[in-house]
N, C-alpha and C positions, 0 to 999 in steps of 0.2 A: 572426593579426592581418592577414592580407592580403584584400583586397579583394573581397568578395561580390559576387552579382550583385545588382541594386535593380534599381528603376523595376516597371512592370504594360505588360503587350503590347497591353492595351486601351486607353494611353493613344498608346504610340504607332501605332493604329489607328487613331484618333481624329484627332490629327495628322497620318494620310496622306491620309485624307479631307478635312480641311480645306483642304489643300497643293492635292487634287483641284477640289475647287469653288472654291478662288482662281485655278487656270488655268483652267477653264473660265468664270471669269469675265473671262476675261484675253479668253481666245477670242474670247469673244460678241462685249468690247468694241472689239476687231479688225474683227471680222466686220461690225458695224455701221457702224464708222465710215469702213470701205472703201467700202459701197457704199450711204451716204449721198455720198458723195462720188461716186458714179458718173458725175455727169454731167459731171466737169471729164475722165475719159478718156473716153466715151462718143466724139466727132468723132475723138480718134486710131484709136480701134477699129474705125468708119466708112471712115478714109481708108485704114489700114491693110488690109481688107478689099475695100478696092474697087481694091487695086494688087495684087491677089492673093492673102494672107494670109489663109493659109486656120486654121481654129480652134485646130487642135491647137499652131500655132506662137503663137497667144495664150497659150494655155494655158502654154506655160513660159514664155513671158516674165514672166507677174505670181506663176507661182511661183517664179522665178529671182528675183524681184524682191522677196516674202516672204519667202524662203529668207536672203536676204540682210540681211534688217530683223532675223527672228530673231537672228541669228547676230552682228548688231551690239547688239542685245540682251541676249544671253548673253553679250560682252565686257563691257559696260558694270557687267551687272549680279555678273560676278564680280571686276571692279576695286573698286565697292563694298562685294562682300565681303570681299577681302579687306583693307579701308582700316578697316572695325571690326570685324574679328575679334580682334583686341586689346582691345576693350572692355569686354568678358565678363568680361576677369581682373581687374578691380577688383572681382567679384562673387564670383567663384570661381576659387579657386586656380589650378585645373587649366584654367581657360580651356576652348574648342573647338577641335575639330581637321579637317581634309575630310579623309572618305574618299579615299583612294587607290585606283583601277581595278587590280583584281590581274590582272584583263585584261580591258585596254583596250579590245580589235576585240568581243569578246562585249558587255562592256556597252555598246557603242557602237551597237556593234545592236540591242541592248534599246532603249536608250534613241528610235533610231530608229524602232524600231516601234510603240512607245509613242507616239512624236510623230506619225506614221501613226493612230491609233487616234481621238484629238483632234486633227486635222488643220485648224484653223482657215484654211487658204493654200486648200483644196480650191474651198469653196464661192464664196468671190469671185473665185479664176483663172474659174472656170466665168462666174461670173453676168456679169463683164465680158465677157467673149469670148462670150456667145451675145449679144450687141447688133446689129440689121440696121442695117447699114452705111444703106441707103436712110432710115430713120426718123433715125439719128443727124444724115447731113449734110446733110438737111430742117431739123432742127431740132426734129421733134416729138417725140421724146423725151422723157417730162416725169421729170423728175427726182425718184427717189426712188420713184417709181410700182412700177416692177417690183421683185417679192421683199417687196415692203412687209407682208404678213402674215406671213409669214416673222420680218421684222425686231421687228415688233409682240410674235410672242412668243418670239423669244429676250429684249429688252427686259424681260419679265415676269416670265421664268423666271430673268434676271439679277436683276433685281431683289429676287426673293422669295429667291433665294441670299443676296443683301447683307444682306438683313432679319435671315435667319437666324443670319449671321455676326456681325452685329453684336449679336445678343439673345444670343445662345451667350458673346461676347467679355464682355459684360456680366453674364451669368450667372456665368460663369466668374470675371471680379473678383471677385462679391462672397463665391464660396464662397472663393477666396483670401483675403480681409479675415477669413471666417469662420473659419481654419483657424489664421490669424495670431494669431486672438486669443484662439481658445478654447483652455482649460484640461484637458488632459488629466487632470489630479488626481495629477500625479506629474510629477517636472521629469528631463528627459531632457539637459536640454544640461549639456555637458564630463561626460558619462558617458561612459567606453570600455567596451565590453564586450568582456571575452576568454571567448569560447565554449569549451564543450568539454574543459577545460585538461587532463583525466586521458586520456581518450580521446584529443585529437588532439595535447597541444603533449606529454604522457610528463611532467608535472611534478608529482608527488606536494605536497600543501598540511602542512607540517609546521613544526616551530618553528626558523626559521632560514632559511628556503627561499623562494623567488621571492616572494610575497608579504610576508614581512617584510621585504625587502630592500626591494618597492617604496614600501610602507609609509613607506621613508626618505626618499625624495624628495622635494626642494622640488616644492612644487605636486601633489602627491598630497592629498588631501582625508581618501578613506576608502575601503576596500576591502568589499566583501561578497559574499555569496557564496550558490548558490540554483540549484535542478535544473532552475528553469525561465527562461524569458525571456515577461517584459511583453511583449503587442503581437506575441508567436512565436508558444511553446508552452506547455503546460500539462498537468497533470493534470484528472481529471474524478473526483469523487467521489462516493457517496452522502450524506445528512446529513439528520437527523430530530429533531425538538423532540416528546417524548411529549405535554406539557401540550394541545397544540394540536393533537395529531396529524397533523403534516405531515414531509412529505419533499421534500427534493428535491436536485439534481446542481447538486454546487457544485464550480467552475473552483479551482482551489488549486495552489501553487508553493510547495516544502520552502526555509526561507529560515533566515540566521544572524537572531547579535543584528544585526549594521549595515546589513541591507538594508533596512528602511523608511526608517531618516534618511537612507541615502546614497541614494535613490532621491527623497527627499523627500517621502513619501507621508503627508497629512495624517488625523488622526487624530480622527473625529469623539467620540470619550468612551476612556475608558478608557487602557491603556499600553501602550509595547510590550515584546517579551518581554527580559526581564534575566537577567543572571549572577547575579542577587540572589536570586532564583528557582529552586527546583532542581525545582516541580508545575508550572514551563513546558514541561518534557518531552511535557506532557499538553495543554496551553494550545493555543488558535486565536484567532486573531484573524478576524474576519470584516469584510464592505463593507456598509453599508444599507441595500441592496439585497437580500442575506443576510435578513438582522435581517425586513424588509417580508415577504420571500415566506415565511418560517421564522414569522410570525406572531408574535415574539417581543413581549413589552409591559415595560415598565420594572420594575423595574432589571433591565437585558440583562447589566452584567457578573456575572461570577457563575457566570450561567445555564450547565448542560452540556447538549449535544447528543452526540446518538447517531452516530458516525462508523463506517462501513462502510470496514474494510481489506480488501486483497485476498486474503486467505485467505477472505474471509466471516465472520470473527467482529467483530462489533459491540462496542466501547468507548467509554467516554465521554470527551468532551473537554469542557473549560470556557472559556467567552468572557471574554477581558483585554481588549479592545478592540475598538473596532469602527473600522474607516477610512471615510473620506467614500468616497465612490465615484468611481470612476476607469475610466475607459479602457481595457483591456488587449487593444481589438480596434479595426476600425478604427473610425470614424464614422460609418460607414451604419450598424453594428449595436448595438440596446440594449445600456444595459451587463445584465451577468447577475450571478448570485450571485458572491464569490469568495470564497475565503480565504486564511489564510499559517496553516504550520504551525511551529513550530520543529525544525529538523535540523539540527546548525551541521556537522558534514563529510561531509556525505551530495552538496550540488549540485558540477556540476563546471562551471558558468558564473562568471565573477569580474567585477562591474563597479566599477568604478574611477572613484572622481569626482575632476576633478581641477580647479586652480582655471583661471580665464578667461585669467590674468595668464602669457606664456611658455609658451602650449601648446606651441609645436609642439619646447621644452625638453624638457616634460615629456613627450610622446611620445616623442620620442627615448631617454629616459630608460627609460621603459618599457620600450620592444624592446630597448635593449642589455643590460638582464637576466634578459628571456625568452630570448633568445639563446644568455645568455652558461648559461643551464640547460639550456638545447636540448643545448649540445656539451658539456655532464657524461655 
């Protein structure tokens, strides 16, 4: 029950990029509006130059001068942060946290180098300081003139950034809206899944043993149990309808009697497999999806198909139902064939629904009698 890893590296790839063209948008708008303003230093740089001041002692002064904007910048903008890092947890439990420098002087140098790399301070220390003293305290100077192509297309290239940003931020809504609302075909929330149970937690599934116990619990729903995991892993089988002469590899997960209700997996005809039944041994249920590529035509229950086990010998199984079609992959990919077989103590995954009302009772509840099997 402890904590897996989540998330995708491409998303936060995605997010380091974007982090990148918002400082370089940062930059540009720096860089622009330094020397649009050039002409209000332009006579100090002039008089400065004409008492001696030779370039290179320009040159630090307006990176001394940037250097220092930065760095009042970075005060400002981690008093911010941390004034609504609190915020977070009215969303999520666990709130956010800042990395800590496991060392300091290396990443500090990273991160100088990096600030080197996009150096926004470079090009207007330069651009101010190459000004001839003679044209500034004449007065002919025209302000904005010099570097002005320059300006024109960082402005552009800013710009077509913003564009992007904001078409991507919008894109991005409405796949969120899209992901909010659509329907998997099977309801996942106040599901715990405990993986693995025989393999990793050593707790044998018998009558009286961790599962009956949890069974007891306020706020336990229903218990099932199944070799594979929705949206994981699966099996991959053979499967062939004689009538219509077709075949084809169908996704399938060994499941009890309680996994379709406790998953809540909607049933477009037919039923699902019973204690009342003893030729469910034999029984499959399949998805629509199934039934369309299998070529199958009414009435589907009934119907047996030719199932390929791993020995290579070919038996028949019989269709008790058929499920609406679901999800068991993500959302970029069609759904495909699936089905459920009956195996009631063959899977060694257990998911647990438990009610909305005092989870994190029921959690608790949970672990203290995995635990309390753990140290038998």
């Amino acid at each position: 029950m402890g904590a897996l890893p989540n998330g995708d590296i491409t998303y936060v790839r995605i997010l380091l990029l974007i982090g990148i063209f918002i400082l370089a948008i940062a930059c540009i708008n720096y860089i622009n509006l330094v020397t649009a303003r050039s002409a209000q230093r332009a006579k100090e740089v002039g008089i400065r130059k004409a008492i001696g001041a030779v370039r290179g002692q320009l040159v630090k002064q307006f990176l001394t001068e940037s250097t220092i904007t930065v760095f009042a910048s970075l005060a400002l903008a981690l008093v911010i942060l941390f004034a609504v890092l609190p915020l977070p947890r009215s969303y999520h439990r666990n709130g956010f946290v800042i990395a800590s420098f496991q060392k300091p002087g290396r990443d500090l140098e990273h991160s100088l180098c990096f600030d080197d790399i996009i150096d926004c301070r470079t090009y207007p220390a330069l651009y101010l300081s190459g000004f001839q003293p003679l044209k500034t305290l004449r007065g002919s100077l025209i302000a904005g003139q010099q570097g002005s192509s320059l300006r024109k297309a960082l402005v552009v290239f800013q710009f077509t950034m913003s564009s992007a940003l904001i078409a991507g931020t919008l894109i991005i809504a409405t796949q969120l809206d899209f992901m909010k609302g659509k329907s998997l075909g099977f309801n996942k929330d106040n599901v715990l899944l405990v993986p693995n149970v025989r393999g990793g937690i050593g707790i044998e599934t018998r009558k009286g043993s961790w599962d009956e116990e949890v069974r007891q619990l306020p706020g336990v729903v229903s218990i099932a149990r199944a070799d594979g995991i929705l949206g994981s892993n699966n099996s991959v089988n053979g499967v062939g309808y004689a009538p219509a002469n077709s075949q084809i590899s169908l996704n399938f997960i060994r499941i009890d009697y309680d996994f379709i209700p406790t998953l809540e997996i909607q049933l477009a005809a037919g039923r699902n497999f019973s204690r009342d039944f003893i030729s469910d041994t034999t029984a499959i249920i399949i998805n629509e999806e199934a039934v369309k590529q299998l070529g199958l035509t009414e009435p589907i229950l009934g119907k047996r198909l030719a199932w390929d086990d791993d020995a290579g010998i070919t038996h028949d199984v019989t269709i008790v139902g058929v499920a609406k079609d679901f999800h068991f992959t993500d959302l970029h990919t069609a759904i495909r064939p699936f089905g459920f077989i009956l195996e009631v103590n063959n899977g060694s995954n257990f998911f647990i629904r438990t009610a909305s009302s005092d989870l994190e009772r029921t959690l608790g509840g949970i672990s203290g009698v995995l635990e309390h099997f753990q140290s038998r």
